[in-house]
C-alpha positions in Angstrom: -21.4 -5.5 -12.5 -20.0 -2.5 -10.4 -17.5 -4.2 -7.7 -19.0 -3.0 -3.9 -17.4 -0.3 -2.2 -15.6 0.1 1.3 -15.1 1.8 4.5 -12.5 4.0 5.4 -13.1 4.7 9.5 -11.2 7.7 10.3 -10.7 7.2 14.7 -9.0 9.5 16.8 -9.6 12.9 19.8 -11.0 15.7 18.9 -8.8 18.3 16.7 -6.6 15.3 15.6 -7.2 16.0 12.0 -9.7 13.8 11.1 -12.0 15.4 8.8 -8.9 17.5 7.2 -7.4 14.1 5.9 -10.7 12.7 5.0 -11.2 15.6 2.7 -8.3 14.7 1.0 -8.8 10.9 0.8 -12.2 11.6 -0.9 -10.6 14.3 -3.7 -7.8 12.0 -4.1 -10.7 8.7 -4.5 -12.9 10.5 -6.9 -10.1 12.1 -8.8 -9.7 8.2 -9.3 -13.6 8.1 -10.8 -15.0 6.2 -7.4 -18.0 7.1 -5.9 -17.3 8.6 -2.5 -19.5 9.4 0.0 -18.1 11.6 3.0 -20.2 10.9 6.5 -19.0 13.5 9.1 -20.0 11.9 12.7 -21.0 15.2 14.6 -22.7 17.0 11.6 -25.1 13.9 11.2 -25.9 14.1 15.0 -26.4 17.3 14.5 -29.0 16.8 11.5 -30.5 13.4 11.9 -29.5 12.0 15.3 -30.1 14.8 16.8 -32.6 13.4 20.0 -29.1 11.6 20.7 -27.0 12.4 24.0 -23.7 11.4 25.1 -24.3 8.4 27.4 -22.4 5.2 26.1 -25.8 4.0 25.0 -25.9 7.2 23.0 -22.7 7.3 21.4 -23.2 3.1 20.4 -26.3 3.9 18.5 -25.4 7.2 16.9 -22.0 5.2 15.7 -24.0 2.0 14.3 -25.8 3.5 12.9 -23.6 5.3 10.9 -22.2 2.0 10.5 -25.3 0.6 8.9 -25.3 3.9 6.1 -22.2 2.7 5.3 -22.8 -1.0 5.2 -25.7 0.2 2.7 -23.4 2.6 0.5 -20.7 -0.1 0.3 -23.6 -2.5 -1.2 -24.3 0.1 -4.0 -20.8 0.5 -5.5 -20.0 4.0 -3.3 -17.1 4.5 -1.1 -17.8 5.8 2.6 -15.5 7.8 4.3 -16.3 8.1 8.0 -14.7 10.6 10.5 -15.7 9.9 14.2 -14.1 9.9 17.5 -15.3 6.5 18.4 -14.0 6.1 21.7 -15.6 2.4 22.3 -13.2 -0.5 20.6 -15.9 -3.0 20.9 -18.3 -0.9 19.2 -15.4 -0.2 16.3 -15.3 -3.9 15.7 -18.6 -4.7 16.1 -19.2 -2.1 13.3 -16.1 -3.8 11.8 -18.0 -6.9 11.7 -20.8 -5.8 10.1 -19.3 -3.8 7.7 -17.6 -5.9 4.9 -14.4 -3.8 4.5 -13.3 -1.7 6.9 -10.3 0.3 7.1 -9.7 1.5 10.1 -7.4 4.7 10.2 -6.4 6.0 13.7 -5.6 9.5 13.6 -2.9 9.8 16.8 -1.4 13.0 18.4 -0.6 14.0 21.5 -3.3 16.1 24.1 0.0 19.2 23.7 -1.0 19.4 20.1 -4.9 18.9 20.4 -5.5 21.5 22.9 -3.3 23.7 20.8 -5.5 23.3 17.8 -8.3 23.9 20.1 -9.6 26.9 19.4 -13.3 26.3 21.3 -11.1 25.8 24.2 -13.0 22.3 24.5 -10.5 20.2 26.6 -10.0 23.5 28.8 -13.3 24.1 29.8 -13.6 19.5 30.1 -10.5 19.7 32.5 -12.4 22.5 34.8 -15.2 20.8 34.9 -17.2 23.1 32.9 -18.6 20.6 30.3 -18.6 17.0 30.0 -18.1 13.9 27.5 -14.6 14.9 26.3 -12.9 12.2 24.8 -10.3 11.9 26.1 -10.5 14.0 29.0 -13.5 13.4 31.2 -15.1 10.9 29.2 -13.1 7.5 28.0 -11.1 7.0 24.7 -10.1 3.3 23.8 -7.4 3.6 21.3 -7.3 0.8 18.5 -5.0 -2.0 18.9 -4.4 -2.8 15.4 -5.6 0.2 13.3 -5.3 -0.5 9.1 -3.0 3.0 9.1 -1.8 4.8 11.9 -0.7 8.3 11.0 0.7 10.4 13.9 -1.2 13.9 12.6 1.2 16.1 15.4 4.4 15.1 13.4 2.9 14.7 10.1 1.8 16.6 7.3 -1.9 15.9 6.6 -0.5 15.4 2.8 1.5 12.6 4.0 -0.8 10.7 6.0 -3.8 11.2 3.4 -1.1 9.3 1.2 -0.6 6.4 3.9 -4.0 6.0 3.4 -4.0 5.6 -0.4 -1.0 3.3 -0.1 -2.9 0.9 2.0 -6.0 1.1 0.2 -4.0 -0.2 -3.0 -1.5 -2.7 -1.3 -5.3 -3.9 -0.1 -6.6 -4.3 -3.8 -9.3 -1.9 -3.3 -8.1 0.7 -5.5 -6.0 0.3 -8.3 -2.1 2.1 -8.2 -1.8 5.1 -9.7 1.0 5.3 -12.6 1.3 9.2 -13.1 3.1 8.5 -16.1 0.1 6.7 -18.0 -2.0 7.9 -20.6 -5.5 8.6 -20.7 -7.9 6.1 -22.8 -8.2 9.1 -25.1 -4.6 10.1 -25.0 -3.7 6.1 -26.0 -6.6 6.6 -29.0 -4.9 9.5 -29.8 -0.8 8.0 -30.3 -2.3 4.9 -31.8 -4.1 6.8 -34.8 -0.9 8.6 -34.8 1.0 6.0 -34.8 -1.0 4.6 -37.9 -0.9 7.5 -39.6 3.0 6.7 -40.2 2.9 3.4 -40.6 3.9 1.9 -37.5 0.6 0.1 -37.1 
């Protein structure tokens, strides 16, 4: 029987790097042979939840609901990767609740870095008062207490905290470690007939 998957809950402001490291958690997961699924919070507003505003009721039911996709994915054997800015904590761990693993992953960095990377201008135009529900800014960001990972995406490299990520995932028994010096099933086939070709076996 396929084992159930899991939830990897990438939190954090705008521009913090969420969706560039959930990229590479999801290559470096199915490079592994896992099914992975990658849910992107604002493109799925965008296409499905799309009657959805910005008031806290809002936000809470566009984030359960990706919380129940995932709850569902997990069931059939498929990995979810999530990327939101989930600014409510007691939404994260109702979610957290619900969702039989869930790793949370807080992607921190500080607002110097974010507006640099901000190439919309969004926190400019939230601190004039020329748009609203800005994490962060003019609308409210709880940061976790006790995140799975923290990676601090202004000092490093996406490479390096996309391998935090991996590292917890295995010291958690989810995935397996990877030995880079291990053969292939077909590479092992492939010494053994060797192997008995001169006698050794």
């Amino acid at each position: 029987m396929e084992r159930d998957g899991f939830t990897v809950w990438l939190v954090g402001l705008p521009r913090s790097g969420k969706s560039t490291i959930a990229r590479m958690i999801v290559e470096r997961l199915q490079s592994r042979g896992l099914h992975v699924e990658f849910l992107n919070s604002a493109r799925i507003r965008r296409e499905i939840n799309r009657s959805l505003g910005f008031t806290r009721e809002e936000i809470e039911t566009n984030l359960r609901r990706l919380g129940y996709e995932c709850k569902m994915l997990n069931r059939n054997g498929v990995v979810a990767v999530v990327t939101a800015v989930s600014p409510y904590r007691d939404v994260r761990d109702a979610i957290r609740a619900d969702v039989e693993t869930f790793v949370e992953v807080y992607c921190r960095a500080t607002m110097e870095v974010l507006m640099s990377r901000d190439e919309r201008g969004l926190f400019e135009k939230a601190m004039r008062g020329e748009i609203e529900h800005v994490a962060g800014v003019n609308a409210p960001f709880e940061e976790p207490f006790k995140p799975e990972v923290l990676v601090n995406t202004d000092v490093e490299s996406p490479e390096a905290c996309c391998d935090k990520v991996i590292a917890k995932l295995e010291a958690m028994g989810l995935i397996g470690e990877m030995n880079e010096s291990a053969y292939t099933a077909d590479e092992e086939e492939m010494i053994k007939e060797r192997l008995r070709d001169l006698g050794y076996l």
